[in-house]
C-alpha positions in Angstrom: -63.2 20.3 91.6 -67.1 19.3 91.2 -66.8 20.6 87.6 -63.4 19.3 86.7 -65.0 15.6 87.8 -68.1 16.3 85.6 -66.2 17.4 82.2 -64.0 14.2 82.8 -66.7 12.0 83.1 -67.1 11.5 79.6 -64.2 11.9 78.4 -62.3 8.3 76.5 -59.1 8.4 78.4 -60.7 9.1 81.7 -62.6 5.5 81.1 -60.2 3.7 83.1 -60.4 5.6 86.2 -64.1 5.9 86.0 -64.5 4.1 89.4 -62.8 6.5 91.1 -64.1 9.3 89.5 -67.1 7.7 91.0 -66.0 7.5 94.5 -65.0 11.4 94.6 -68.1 12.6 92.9 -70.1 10.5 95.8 -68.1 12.3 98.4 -68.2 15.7 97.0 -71.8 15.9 95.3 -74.4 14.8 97.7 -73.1 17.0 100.5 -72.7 19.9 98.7 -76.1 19.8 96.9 -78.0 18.7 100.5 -75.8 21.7 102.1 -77.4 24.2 99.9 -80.6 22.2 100.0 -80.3 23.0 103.9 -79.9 26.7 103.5 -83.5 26.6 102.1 -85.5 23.9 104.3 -84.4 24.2 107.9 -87.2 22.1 109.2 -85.7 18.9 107.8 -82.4 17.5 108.3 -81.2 17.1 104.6 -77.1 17.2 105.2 -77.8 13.4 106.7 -79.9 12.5 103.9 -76.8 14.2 101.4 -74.0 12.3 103.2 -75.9 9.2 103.5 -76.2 9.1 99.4 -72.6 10.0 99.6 -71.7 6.9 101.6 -73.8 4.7 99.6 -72.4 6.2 96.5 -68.4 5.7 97.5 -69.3 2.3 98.6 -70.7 1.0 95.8 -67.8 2.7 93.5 -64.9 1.0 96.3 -67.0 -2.6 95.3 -66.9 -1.8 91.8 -63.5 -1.0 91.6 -62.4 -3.9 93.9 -64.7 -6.3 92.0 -62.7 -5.2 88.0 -59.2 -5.0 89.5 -56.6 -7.4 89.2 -55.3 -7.8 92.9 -51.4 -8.5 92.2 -50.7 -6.3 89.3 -53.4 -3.3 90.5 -54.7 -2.5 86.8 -57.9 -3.6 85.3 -58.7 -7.2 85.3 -60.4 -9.5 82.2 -63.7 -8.4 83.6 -63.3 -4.7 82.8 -62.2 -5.3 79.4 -65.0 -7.2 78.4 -66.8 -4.1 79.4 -64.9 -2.0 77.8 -64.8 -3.8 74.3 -68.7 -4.8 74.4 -69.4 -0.9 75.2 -67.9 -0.7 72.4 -69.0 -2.3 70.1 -72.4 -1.9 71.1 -71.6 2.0 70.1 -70.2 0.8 66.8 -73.1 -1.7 65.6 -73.3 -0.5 61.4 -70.2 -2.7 60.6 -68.0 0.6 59.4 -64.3 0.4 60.1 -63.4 2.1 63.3 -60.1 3.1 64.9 -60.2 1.1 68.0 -56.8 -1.1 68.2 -56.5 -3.9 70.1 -52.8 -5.2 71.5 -52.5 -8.5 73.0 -49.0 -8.8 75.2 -47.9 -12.0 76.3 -44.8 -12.5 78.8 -41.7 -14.6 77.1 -40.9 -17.7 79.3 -42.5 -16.9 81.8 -42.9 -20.5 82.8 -39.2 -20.8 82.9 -39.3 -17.5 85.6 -41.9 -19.7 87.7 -39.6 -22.9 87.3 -36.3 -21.4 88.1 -37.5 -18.8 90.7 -40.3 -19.5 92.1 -43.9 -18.1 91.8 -43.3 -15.6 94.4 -40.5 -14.0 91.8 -43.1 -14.9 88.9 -45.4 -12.2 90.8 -42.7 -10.0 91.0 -42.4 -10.2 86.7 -46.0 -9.1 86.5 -46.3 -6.3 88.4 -42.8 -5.2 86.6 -44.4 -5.4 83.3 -47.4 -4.3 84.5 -45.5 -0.9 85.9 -44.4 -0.9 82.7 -47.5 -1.0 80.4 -49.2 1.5 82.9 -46.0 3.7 82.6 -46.0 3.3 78.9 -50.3 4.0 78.2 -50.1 7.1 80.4 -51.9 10.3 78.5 -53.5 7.6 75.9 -56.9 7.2 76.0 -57.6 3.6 76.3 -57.8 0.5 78.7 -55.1 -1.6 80.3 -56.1 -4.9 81.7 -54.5 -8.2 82.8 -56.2 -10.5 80.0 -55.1 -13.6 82.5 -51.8 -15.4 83.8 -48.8 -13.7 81.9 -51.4 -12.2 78.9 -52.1 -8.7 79.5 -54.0 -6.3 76.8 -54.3 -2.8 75.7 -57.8 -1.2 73.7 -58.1 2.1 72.5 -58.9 4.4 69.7 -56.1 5.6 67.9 -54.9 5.3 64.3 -52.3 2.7 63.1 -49.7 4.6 63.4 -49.8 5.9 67.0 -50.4 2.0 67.8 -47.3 0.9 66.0 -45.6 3.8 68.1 -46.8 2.8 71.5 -46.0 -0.6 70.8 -42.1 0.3 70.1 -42.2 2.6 73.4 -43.3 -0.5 75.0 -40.5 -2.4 73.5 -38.0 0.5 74.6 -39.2 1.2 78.6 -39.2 -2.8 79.1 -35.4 -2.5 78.6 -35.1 0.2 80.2 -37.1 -1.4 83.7 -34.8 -4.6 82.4 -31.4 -2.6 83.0 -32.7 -0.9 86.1 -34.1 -4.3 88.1 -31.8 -6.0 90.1 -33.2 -9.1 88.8 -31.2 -12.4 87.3 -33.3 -12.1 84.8 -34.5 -10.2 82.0 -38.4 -9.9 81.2 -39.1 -10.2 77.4 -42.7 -10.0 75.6 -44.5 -10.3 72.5 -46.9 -8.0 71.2 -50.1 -8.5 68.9 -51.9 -5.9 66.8 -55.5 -6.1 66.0 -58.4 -3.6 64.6 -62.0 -3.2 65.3 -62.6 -3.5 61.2 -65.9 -4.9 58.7 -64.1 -8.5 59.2 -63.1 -8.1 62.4 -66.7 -7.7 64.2 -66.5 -9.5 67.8 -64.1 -9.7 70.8 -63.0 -13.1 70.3 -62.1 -12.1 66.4 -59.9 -9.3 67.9 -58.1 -11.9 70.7 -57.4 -13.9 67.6 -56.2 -11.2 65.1 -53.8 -10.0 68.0 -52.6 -13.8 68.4 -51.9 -14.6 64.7 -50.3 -10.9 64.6 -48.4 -12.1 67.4 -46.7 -14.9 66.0 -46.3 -13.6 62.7 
């Protein structure tokens, strides 16, 4: 298992769950290293000293997480994006062309679902399409976050194509929640596409490009 957290550690799609990748390599880790460590010098008592960095470790990770996740809908928040994208870019600084797409999702009407409702029932459409997007991103490597109120936002590398393609599977497991929720309503959305390119150089560039995409 030690391993298996260590090769995923760097790994793109594992980004997202990098907190709690965190949290278990804290647990597992220190011990075991201060266990062997123990074997070897009797005379002090090491194991504490191992499962004390473990503690410290997982706690800091639980914060973390806690501190980049949106409460309601449990995915990333705005917060972890930004980190994500200025990562990123900070990687990517020689102006070349790169694969990372950028999709900006934004609930239709959602105002209306508030209005008519209630809020409490406008919670309820969130963490539906949130189910949905996470549902939908599964085994992509990328980032889902809720960008703020009913905007929510996907990042990753991948080419055109397999952007245009996750964007009709999120058109087509939508209706599929749609027909499933016993809900008087149906949740609808509209999706803008943006890429990291030469023109395209900073995060608020790509929140545009996805908006004018958006609308187009």
């Amino acid at each position: 298992m030690t391993l298996r957290i260590f090769t995923m550690f760097p790994q793109k799609k594992y980004y997202a769950l990098r907190g709690k990748l965190e949290m278990i390599f804290g647990m597992v880790v220190f011990p075991v290293i201060a266990g062997v460590l123990q074997m070897f010098f009797t005379e002090i008592s090491i194991i504490c000293f191992g499962l004390t960095l473990g503690i410290i470790q997982v706690f800091t990770a639980f914060l973390t997480n806690r501190i980049t996740m949106d409460e309601l809908t449990q995915i990333n928040n705005r917060t972890k994006l930004m980190q994500y994208l200025e990562g990123y870019m900070e990687r990517h600084t020689e102006g070349e062309e790169t694969d990372l797409h950028f999709l900006m999702i934004d609930l239709d009407d959602f105002k209306w679902i508030n209005d008519t409702y209630g809020h409490v029932e406008g919670d309820r459409a969130l963490i539906r399409i949130a189910g949905v997007l996470k549902k939908t991103l599964a085994g992509h490597a990328g980032i889902l976050a809720r960008y703020g109120g009913d905007e929510f936002c996907i990042a990753g590398e991948m080419l055109r194509e397999e952007a245009e393609h996750l964007i009709k599977n999120l058109y087509e497991n939508l209706e599929k929640a749609n027909k499933q929720a016993a809900s008087p309503y149906d949740i609808g959305m509209s999706v803008g596409c943006a890429q990291f390119t030469k023109e395209v150089r900073t995060i608020p560039d790509l929140v545009n490009s996805a908006d004018e995409d958006m609308y187009l």
